[in-house]
C-alpha distance (Angstrom), angle and dihedral (degrees) to the residues before:
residue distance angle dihedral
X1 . . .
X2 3.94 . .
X3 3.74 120.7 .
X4 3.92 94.7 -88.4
X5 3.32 99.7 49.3
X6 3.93 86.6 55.2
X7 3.94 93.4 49.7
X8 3.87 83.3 55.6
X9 3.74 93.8 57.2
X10 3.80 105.2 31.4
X11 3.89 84.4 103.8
X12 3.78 95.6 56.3
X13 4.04 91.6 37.4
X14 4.40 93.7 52.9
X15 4.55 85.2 51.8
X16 3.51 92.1 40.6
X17 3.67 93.5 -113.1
X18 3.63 100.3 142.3
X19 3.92 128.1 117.7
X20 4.47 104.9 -118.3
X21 4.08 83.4 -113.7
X22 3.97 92.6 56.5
X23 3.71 92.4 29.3
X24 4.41 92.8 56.4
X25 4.06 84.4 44.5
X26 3.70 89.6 51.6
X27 3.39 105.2 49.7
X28 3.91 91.3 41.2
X29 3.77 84.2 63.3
X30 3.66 94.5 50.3
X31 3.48 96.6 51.9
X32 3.56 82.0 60.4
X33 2.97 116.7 36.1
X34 3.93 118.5 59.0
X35 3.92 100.8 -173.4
X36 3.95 82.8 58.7
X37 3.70 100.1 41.3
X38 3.78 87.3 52.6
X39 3.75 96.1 61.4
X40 3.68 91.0 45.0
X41 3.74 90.5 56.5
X42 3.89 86.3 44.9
X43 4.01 96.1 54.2
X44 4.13 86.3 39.8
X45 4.02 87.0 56.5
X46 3.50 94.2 45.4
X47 3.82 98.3 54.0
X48 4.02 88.6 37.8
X49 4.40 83.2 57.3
X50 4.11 80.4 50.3
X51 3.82 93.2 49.4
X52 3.44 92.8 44.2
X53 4.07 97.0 48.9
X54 3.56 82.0 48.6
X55 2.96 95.4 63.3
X56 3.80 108.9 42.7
X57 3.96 84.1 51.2
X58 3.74 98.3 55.5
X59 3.88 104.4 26.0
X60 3.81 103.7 122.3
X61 4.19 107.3 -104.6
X62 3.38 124.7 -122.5
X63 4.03 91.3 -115.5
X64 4.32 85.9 60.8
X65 3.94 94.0 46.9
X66 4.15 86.4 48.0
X67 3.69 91.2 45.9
X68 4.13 91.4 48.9
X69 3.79 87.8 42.6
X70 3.95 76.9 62.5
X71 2.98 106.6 54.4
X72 3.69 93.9 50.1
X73 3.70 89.5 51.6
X74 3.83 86.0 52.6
X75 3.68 91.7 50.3
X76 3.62 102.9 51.9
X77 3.64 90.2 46.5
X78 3.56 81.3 57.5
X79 4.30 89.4 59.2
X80 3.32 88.4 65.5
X81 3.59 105.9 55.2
X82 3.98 106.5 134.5
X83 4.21 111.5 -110.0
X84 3.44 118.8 -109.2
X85 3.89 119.1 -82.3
X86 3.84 89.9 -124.9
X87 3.77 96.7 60.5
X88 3.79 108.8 14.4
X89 3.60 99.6 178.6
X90 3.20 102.7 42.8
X91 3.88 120.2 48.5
X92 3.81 119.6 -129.6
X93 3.80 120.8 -102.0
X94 3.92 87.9 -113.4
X95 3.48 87.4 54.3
X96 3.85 86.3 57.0
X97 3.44 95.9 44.2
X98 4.01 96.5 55.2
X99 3.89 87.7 39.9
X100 3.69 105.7 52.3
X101 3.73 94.6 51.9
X102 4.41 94.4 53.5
X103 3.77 84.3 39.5
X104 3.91 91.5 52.5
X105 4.31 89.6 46.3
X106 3.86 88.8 46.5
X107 3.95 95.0 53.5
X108 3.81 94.5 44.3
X109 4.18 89.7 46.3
X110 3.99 79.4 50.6
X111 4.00 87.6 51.7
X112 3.68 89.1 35.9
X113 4.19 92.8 54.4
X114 4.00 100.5 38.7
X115 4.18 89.3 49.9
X116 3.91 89.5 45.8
X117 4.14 90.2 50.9
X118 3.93 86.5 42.7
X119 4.14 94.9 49.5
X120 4.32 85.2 42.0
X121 3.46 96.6 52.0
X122 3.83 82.9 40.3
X123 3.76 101.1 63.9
X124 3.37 100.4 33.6
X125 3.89 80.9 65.8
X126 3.40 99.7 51.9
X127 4.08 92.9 41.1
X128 3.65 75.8 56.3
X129 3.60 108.5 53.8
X130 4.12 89.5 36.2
X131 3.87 89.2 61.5
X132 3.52 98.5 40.3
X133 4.12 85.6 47.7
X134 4.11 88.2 55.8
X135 3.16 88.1 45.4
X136 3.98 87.6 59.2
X137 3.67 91.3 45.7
X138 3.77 95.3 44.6
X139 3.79 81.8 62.6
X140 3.62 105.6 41.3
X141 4.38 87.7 48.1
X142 4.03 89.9 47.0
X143 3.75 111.3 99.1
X144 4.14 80.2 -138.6
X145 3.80 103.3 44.8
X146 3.93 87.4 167.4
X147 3.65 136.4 37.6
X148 3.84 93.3 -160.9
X149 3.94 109.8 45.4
X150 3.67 102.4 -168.1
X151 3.93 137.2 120.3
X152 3.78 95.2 -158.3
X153 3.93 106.6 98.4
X154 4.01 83.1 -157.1
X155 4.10 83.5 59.7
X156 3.62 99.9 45.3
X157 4.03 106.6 33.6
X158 3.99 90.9 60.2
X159 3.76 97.7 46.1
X160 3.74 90.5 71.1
X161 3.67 94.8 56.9
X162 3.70 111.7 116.6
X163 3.66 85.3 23.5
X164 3.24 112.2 79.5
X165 4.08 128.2 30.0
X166 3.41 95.0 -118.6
X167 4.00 138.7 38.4
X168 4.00 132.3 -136.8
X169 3.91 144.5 -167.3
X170 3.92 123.0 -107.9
X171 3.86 110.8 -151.5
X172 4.03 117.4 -125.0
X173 3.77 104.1 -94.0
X174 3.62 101.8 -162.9
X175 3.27 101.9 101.8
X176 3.64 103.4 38.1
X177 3.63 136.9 76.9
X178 3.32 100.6 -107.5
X179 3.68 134.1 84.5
X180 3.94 132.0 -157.3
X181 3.39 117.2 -122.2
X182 3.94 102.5 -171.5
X183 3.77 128.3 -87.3
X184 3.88 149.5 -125.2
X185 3.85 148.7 -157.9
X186 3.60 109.5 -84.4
X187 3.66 127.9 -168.1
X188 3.99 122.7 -141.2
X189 3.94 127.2 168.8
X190 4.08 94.2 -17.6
X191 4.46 84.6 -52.3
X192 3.84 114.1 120.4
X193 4.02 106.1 -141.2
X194 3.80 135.8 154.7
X195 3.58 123.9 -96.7
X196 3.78 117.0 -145.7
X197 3.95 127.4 -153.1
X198 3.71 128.5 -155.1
X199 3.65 142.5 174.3
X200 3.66 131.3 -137.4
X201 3.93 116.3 169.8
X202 3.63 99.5 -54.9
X203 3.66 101.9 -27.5
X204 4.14 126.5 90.9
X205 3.69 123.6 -138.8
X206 3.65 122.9 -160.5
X207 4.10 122.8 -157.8
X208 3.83 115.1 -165.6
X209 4.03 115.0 -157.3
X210 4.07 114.1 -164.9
X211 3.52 128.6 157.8
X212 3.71 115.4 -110.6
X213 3.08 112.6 -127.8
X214 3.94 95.5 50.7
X215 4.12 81.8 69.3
X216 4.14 118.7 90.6
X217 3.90 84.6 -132.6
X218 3.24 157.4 -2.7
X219 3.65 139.1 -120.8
X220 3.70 112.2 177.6
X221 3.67 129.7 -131.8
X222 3.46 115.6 -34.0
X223 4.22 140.7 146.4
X224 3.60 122.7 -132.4
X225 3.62 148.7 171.1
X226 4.03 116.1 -140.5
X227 3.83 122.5 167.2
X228 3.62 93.5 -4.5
X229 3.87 88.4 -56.3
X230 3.74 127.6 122.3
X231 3.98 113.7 -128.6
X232 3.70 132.7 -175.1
X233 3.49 131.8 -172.1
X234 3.70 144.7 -171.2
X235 3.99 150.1 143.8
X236 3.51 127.0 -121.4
X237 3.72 136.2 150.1
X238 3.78 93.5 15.1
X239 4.13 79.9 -64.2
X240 3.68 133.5 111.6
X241 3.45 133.9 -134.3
X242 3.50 144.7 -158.1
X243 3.88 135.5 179.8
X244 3.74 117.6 -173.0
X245 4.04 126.2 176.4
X246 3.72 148.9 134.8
X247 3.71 89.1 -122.9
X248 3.93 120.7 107.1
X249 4.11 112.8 -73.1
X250 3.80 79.4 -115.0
X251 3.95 93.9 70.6
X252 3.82 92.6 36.0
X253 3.83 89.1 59.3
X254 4.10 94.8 36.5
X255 3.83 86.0 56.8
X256 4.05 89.5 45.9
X257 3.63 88.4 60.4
X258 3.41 91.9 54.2
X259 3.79 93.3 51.8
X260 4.02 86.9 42.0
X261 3.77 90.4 58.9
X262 4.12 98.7 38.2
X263 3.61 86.1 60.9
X264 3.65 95.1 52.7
X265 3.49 96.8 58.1
């Protein structure tokens, strides 16, 4: 693809909207090209900021999920309303008819609570595998994607002492496929962490390290594709981490295991 006929799909390429031919072409000319990949990772920001206002505007308040937690309360109490002396084992009709309606409210506030916590916990995964994705692109379109170029582990792991709160293990590469480029300081909701680039054929992998409890939330482990880019996440060691890539999900994970078992040791 030449530059225009990228500019004319950036739209479809940031919702995942492109056709696997146009898609490959696409991101073979953003590898290359850095004037492109910076508008790509302009547009992706942009529609992140949207996501995230979004969000914050309709995100149920904690005054709505008290007053639904309420009105549940109310209409169990309601349950155990004591039968009618006349006919005590079988409730009256207007007993029915003043129950059925509460009960009705309190099982759609149930609905209405479990598929707010589900959409929540929802976007604040995706806002968190779009940032962590520009932050991959940011990278890749910088004409200094790391700040320590080295592919000795013993070079790279110590030059982040002192910068970061928090220290990690690299896993012997050797024997593996894939080959560390170098790293830097990366920045991710207010945390300082290190960002981690590898090589594997002719794709880049990124692995983010932050320490957990610097995050607003968790998510647990989980595998994703965002932007036509394989992610994996995970905690361990009161750390986070993040692996982000074009290559296949199968590479993303193989170098997670690798991580995994580094920080074991």
């Amino acid at each position: 693809m030449t530059c225009d006929e990228v500019a004319a799909k950036l739209e479809l390429y940031a919702d995942s909207e492109l056709a696997a031919p146009e898609l490959a072409a696409a991101e073979s000319h953003l590898r290359s090209c850095a004037s492109c990949a910076a508008r790509a990772l302009a547009l992706m920001q942009t529609k992140r900021a949207i996501r995230v206002a979004a969000s914050a505007r309709f995100t149920p308040s904690p005054e709505f999920r008290r007053c639904m937690e309420q009105n549940i309360a109310s209409a169990a109490a309601s349950q155990h309303l004591a039968p009618s002396p006349s006919s005590p084992a079988f409730p009256s009709r207007a007993w029915f008819s003043f129950s059925l309606p509460r009960l009705a409210v309190a099982a759609v506030a149930v609905v209405l609570l479990v598929a707010a916590a589900l959409w929540v916990n929802h976007s604040a995964r995706e806002n968190q595998l779009t940032e962590i994705a520009d932050l991959h692109v940011a990278a890749l379109a910088s004409a200094n994607p790391v700040d320590v170029v080295s592919t000795d582990k013993h070079t790279v792991k110590p030059w982040f002492a002192g910068k970061l709160p928090f220290s990690f293990n690299l896993p012997e590469m050797q024997n593996s496929p894939f080959v560390l480029v170098g790293g830097r300081v990366a920045y991710f909701q207010h945390s300082s962490g290190a960002q981690l680039l590898f090589n594997l054929r002719k794709h880049q992998l990124s692995v983010f390290i932050f320490k957990e409890e610097g995050l607003p939330f968790s998510v647990g482990t989980f595998a994703a594709t965002r932007l036509s880019m394989h992610t994996e996440s995970w905690s361990q060691g009161g750390l986070r981490y993040f692996i982000v890539s074009d290559a296949p999900a199968a590479d993303v994970h193989a170098l997670g295991e690798l991580m995994r078992q580094a920080a074991r040791s």
